[in-house]
N, C-alpha and C positions, 0 to 999 in steps of 0.2 A: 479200568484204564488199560487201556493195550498200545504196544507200540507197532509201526510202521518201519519194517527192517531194508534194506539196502532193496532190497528187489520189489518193493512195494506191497510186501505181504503183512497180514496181520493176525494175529492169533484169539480165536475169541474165548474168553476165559471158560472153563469149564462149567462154571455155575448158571451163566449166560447161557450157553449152549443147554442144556438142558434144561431151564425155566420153557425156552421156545420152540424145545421139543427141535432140534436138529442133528441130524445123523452123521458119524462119517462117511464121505461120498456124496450126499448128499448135495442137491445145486440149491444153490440160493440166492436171490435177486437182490438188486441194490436198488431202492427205488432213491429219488431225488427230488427234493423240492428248491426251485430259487426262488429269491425275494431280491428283485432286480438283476443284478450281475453281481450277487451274492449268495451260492450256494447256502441253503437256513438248515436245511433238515435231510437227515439220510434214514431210510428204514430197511429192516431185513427179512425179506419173506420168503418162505417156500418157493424153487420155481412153480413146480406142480400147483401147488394153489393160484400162485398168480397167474398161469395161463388159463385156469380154470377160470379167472376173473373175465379175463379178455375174452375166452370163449363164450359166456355167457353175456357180454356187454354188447361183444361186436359180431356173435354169431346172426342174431335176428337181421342185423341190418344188412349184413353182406347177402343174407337172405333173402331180403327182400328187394336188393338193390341188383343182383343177378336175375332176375324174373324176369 
């Protein structure tokens, strides 16, 4: 459980942080899923890996759409 302090920050427990392998300094993504006009689900990834995702989803196509 973590709380949400006056300035909209949140501290993520130590044990948490280390299961997912995140560093201090380290950037991390907030991805989001809604289900209507109902925010359902929040996940926490590496930037670095999730641009590695986008580079590799939307590298080919910007590729072949510049040609």
């Amino acid at each position: 459980m973590v709380s949400v302090d006056g300035r909209g920050q949140m501290v993520l427990p130590k044990e948490v942080r280390e299961k997912a392998g995140f560093r201090p300094g380290q950037k991390i993504a907030i991805v989001s899923w809604m289900k209507g006009k109902d925010l359902c689900c929040l996940t926490l990834q590496r930037a670095d890996d999730l641009a590695e995702v986008v580079r590799r989803t939307y590298g080919p196509l910007l590729s072949s759409a510049l040609r």
